[in-house]
Biopython code that builds the backbone (N, CA, C, O; Angstrom):
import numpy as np
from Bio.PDB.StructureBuilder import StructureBuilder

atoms = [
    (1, "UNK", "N", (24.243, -1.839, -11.787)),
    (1, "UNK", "CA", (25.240, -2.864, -11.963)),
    (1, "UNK", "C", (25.208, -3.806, -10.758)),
    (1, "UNK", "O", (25.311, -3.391, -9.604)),
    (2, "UNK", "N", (25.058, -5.113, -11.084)),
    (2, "UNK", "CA", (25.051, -6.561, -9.975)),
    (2, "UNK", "C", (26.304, -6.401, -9.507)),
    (2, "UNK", "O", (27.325, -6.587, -10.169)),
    (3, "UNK", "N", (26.233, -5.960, -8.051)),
    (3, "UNK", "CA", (27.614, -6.358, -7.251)),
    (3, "UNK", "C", (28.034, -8.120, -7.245)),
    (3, "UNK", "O", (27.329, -9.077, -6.926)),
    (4, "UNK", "N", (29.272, -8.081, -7.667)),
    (4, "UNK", "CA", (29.582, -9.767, -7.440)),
    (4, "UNK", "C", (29.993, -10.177, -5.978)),
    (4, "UNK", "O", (30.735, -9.527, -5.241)),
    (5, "UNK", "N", (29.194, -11.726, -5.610)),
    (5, "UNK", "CA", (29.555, -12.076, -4.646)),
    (5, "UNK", "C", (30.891, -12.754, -4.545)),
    (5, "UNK", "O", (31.369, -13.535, -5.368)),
    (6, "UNK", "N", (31.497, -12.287, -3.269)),
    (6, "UNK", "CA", (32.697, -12.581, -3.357)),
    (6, "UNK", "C", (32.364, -14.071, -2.963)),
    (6, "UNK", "O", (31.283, -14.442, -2.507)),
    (7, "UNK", "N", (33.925, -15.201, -3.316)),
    (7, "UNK", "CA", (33.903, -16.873, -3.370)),
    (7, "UNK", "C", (34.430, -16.924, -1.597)),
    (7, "UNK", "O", (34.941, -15.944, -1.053)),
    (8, "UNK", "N", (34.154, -18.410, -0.798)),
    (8, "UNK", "CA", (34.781, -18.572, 0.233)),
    (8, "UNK", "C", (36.449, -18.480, 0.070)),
    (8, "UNK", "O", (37.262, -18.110, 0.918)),
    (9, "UNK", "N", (36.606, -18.783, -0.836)),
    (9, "UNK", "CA", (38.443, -18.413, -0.941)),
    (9, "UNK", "C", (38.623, -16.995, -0.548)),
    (9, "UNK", "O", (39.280, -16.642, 0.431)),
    (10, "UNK", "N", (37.923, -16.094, -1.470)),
    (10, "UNK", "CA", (38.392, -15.058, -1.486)),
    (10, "UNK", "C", (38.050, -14.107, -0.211)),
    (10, "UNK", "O", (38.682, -13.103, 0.118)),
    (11, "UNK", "N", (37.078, -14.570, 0.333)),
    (11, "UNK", "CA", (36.826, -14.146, 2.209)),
    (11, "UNK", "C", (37.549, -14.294, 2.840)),
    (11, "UNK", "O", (38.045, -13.299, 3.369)),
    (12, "UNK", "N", (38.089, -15.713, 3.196)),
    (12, "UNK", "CA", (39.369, -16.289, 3.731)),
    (12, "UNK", "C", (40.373, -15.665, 3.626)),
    (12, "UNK", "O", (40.980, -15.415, 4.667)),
    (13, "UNK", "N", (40.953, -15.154, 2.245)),
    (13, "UNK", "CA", (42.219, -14.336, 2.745)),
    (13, "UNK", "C", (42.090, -12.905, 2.124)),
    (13, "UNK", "O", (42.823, -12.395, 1.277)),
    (14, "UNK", "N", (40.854, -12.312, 2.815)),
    (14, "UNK", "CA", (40.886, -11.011, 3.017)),
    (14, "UNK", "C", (41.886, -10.667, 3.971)),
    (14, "UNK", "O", (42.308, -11.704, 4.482)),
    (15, "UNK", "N", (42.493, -9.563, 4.469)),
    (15, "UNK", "CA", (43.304, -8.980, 5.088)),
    (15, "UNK", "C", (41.990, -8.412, 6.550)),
    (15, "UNK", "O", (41.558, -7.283, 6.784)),
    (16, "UNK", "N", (41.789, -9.328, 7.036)),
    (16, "UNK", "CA", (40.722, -8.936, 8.596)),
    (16, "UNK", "C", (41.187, -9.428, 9.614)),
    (16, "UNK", "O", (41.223, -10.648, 9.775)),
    (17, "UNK", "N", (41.598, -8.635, 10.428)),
    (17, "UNK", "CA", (41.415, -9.042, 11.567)),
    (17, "UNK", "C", (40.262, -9.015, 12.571)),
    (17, "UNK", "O", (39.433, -8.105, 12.552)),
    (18, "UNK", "N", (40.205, -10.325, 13.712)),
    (18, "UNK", "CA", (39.161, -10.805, 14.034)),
    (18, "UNK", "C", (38.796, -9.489, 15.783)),
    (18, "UNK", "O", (39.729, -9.307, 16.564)),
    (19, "UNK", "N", (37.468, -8.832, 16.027)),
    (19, "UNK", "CA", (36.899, -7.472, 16.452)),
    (19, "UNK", "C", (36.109, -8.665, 17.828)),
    (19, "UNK", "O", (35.538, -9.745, 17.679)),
    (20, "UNK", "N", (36.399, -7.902, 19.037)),
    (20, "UNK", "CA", (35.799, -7.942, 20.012)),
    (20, "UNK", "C", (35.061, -7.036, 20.225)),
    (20, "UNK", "O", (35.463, -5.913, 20.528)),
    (21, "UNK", "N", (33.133, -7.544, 20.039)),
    (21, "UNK", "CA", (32.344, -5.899, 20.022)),
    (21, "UNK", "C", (31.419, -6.234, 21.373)),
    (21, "UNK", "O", (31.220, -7.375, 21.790)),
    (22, "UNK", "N", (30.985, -5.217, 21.871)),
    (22, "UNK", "CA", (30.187, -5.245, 23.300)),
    (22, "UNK", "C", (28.924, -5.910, 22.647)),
    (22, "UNK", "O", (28.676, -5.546, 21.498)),
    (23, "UNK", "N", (28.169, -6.749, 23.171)),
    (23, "UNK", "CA", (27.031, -7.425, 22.830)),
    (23, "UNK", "C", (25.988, -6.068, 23.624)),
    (23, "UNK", "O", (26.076, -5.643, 24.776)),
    (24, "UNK", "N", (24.951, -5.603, 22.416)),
    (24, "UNK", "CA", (23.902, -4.485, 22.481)),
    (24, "UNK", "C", (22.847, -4.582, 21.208)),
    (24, "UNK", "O", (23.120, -5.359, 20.294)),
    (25, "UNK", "N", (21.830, -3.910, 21.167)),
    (25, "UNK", "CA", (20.389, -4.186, 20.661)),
    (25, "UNK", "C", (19.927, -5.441, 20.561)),
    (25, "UNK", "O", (19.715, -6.121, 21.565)),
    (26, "UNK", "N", (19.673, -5.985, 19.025)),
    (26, "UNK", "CA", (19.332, -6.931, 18.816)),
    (26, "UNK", "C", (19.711, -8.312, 19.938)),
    (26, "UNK", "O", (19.049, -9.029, 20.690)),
    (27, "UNK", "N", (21.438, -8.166, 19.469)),
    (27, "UNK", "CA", (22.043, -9.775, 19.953)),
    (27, "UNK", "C", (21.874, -10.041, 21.558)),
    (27, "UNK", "O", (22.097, -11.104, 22.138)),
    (28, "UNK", "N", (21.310, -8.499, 22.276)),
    (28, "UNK", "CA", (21.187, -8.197, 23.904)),
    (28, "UNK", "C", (20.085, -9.218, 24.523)),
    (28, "UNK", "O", (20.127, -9.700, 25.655)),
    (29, "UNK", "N", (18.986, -9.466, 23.433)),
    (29, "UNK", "CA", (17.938, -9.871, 23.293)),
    (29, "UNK", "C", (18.074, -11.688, 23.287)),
    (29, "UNK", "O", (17.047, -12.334, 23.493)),
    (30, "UNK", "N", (19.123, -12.261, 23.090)),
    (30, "UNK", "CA", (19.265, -13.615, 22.953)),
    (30, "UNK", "C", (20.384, -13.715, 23.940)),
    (30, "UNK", "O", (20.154, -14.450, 24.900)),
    (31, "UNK", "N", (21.767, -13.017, 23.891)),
    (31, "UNK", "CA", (22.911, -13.028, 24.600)),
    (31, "UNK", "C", (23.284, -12.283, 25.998)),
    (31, "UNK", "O", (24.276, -12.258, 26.727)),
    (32, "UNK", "N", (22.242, -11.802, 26.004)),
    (32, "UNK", "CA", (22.282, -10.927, 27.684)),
    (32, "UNK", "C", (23.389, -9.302, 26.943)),
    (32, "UNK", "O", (23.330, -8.434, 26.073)),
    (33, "UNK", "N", (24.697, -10.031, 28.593)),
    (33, "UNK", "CA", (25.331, -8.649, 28.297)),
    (33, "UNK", "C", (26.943, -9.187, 28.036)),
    (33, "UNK", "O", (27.004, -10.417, 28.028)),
    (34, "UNK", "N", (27.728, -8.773, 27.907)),
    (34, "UNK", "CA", (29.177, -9.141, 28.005)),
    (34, "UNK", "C", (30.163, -8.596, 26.529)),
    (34, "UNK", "O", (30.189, -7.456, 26.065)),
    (35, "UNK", "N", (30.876, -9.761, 26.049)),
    (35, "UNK", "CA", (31.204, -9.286, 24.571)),
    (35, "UNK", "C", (31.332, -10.312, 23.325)),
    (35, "UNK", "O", (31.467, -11.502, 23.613)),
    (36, "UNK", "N", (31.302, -9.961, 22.053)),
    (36, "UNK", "CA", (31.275, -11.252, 21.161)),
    (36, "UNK", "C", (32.480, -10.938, 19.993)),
    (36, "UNK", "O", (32.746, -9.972, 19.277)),
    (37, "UNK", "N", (33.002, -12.166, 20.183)),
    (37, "UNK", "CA", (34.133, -11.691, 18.765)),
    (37, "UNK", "C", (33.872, -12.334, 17.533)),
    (37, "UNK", "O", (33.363, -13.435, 17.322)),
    (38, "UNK", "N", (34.278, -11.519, 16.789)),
    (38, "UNK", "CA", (33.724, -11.369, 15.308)),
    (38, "UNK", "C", (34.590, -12.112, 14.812)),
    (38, "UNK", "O", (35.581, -11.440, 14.528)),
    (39, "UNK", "N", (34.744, -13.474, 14.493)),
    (39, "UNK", "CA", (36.610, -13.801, 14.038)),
    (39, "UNK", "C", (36.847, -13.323, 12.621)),
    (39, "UNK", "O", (35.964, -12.817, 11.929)),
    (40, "UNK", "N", (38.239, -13.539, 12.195)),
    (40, "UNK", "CA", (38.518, -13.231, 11.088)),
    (40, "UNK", "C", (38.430, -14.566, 10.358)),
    (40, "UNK", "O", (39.141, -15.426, 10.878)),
    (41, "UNK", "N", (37.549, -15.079, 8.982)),
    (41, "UNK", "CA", (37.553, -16.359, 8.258)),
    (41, "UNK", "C", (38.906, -16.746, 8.329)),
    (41, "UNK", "O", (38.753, -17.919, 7.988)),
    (42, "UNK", "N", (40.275, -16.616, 8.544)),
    (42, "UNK", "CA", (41.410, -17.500, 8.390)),
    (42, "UNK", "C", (41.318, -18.306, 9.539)),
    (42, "UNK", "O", (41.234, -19.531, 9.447)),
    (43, "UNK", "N", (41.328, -17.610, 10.798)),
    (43, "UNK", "CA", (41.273, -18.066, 11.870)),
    (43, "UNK", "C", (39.949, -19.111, 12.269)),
    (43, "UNK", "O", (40.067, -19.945, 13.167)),
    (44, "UNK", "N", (38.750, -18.957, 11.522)),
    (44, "UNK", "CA", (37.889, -20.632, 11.744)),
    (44, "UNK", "C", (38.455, -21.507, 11.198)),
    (44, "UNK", "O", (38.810, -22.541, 11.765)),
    (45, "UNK", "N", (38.709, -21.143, 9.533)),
    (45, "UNK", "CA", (39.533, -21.897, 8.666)),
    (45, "UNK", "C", (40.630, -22.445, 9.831)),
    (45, "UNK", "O", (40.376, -23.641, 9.971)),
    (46, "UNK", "N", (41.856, -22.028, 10.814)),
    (46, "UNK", "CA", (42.663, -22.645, 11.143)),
    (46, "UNK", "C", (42.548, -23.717, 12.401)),
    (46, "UNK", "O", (43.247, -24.713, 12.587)),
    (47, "UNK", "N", (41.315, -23.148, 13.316)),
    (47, "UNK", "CA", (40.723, -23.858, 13.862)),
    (47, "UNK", "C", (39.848, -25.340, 13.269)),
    (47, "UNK", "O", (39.730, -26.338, 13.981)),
    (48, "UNK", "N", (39.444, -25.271, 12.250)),
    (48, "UNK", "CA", (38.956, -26.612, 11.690)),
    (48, "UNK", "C", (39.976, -27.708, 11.034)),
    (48, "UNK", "O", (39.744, -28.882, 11.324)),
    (49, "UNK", "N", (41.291, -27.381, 10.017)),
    (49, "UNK", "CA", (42.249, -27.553, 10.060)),
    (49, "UNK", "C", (42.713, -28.146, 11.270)),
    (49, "UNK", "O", (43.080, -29.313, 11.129)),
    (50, "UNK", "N", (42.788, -27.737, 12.266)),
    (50, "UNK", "CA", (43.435, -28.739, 13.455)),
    (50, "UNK", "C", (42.464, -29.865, 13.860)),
    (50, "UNK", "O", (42.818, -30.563, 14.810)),
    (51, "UNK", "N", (41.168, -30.159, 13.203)),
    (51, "UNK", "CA", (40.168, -31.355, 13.902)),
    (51, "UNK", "C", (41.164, -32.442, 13.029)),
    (51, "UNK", "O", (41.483, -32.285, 11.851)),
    (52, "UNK", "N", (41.508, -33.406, 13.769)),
    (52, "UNK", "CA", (42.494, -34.803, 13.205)),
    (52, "UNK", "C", (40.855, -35.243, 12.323)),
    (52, "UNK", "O", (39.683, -34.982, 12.596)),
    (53, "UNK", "N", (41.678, -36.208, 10.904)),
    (53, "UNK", "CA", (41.131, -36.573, 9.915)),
    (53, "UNK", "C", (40.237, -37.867, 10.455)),
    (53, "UNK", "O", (40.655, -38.883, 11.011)),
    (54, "UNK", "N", (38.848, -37.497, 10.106)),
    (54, "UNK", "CA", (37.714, -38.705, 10.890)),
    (54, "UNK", "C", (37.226, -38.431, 12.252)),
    (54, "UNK", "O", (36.549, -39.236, 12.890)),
    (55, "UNK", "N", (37.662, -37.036, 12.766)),
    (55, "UNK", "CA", (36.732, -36.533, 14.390)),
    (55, "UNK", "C", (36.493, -35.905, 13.603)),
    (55, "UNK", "O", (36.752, -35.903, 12.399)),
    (56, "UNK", "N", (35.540, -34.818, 14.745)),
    (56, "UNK", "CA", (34.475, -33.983, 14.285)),
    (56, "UNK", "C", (34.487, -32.655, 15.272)),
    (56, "UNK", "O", (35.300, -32.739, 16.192)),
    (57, "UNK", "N", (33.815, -31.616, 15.222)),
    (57, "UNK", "CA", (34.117, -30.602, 15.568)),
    (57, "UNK", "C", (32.704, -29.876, 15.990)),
    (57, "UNK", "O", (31.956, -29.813, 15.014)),
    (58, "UNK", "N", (32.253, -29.425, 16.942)),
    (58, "UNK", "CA", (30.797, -28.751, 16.382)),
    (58, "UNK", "C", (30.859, -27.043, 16.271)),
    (58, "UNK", "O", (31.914, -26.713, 16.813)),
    (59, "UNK", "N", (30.492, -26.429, 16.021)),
    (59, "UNK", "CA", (30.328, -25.426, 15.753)),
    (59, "UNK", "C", (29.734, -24.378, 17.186)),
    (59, "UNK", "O", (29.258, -23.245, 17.130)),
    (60, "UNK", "N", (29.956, -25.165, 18.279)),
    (60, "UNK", "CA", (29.476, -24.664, 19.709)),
    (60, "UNK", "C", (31.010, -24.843, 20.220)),
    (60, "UNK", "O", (31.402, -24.024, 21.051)),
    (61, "UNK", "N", (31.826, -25.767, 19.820)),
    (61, "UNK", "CA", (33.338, -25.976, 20.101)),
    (61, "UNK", "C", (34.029, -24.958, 19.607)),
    (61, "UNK", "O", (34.827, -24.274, 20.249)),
    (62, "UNK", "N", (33.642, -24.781, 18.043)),
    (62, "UNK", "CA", (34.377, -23.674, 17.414)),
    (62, "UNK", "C", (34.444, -21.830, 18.477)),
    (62, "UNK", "O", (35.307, -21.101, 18.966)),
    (63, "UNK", "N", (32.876, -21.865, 18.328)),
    (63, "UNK", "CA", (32.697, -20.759, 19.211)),
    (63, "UNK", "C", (33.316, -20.393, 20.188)),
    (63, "UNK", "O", (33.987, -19.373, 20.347)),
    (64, "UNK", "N", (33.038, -21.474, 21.075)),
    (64, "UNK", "CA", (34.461, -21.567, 22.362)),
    (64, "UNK", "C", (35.660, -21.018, 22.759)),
    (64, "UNK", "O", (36.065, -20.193, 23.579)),
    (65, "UNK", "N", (36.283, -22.072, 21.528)),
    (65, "UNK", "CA", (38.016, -21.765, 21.002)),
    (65, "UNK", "C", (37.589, -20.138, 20.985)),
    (65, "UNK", "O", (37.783, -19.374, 21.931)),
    (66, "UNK", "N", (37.128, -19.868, 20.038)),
    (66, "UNK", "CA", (37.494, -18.198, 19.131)),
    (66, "UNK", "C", (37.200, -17.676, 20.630)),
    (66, "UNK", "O", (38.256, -17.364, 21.180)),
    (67, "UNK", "N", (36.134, -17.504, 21.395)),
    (67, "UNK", "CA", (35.634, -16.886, 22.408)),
    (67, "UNK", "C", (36.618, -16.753, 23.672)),
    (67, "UNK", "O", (36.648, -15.840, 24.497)),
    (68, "UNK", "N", (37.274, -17.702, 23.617)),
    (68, "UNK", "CA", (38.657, -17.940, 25.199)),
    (68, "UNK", "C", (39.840, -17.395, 24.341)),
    (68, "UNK", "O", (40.664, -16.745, 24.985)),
    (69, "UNK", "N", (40.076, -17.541, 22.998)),
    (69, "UNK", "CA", (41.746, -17.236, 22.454)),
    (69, "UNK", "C", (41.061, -15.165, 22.598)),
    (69, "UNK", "O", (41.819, -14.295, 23.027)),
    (70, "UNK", "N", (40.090, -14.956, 22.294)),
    (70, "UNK", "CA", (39.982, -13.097, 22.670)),
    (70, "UNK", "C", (39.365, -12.581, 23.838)),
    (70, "UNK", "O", (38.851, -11.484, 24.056)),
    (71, "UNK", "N", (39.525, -13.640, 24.582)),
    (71, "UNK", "CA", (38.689, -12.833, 26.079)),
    (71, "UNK", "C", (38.023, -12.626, 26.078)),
    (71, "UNK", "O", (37.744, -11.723, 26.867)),
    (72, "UNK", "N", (36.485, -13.409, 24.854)),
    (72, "UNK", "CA", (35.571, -12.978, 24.630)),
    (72, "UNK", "C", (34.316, -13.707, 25.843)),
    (72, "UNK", "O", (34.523, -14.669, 26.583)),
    (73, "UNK", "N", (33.157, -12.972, 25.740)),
    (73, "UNK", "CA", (32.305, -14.089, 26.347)),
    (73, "UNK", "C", (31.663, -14.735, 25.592)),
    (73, "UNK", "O", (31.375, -15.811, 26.115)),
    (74, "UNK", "N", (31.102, -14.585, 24.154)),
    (74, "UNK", "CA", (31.037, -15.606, 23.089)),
    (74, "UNK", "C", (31.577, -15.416, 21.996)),
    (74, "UNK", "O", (32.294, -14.443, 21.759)),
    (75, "UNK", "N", (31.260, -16.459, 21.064)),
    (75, "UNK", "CA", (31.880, -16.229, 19.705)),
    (75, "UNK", "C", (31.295, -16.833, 18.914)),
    (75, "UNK", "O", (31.632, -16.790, 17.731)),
]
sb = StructureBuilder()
sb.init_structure("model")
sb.init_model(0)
sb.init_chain("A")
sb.init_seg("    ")
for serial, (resi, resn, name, xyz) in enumerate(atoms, 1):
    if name == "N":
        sb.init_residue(resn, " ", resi, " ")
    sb.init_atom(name, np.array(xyz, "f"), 0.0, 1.0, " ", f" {name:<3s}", serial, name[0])
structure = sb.get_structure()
């Protein structure tokens, strides 16, 4: 039986909260050492929501935000 993919709506308001994990194997290999948070989809969702209508946002900004609001060293 084909598992169905879940829609971006329905990711968004899963019940997740967003995980600060120690950066190890693979990601050690691009990111050194420190930690990376995993956000929860509401919380990008609310971060993009705040870009005023006609600026822009990049996705190295996004990272940022999520990375300083959990004490992370990236995101």
């Amino acid at each position: 039986m084909a598992k169905l993919k879940k829609t971006w709506k329905q990711k968004l308001h899963e019940d997740r909260k967003a995980e600060v994990v120690e950066i190890t194997g693979n990601m050690s290999q691009k990111w050194r050492t420190g930690t990376c948070v995993l956000p929860a989809p509401i919380e990008v969702d609310e971060i993009m929501r705040m870009v005023p209508s006609g600026k822009l946002i990049t996705i190295n900004q996004i990272r940022e935000t999520l990375a300083r609001r959990h004490g992370a060293t990236i995101g």
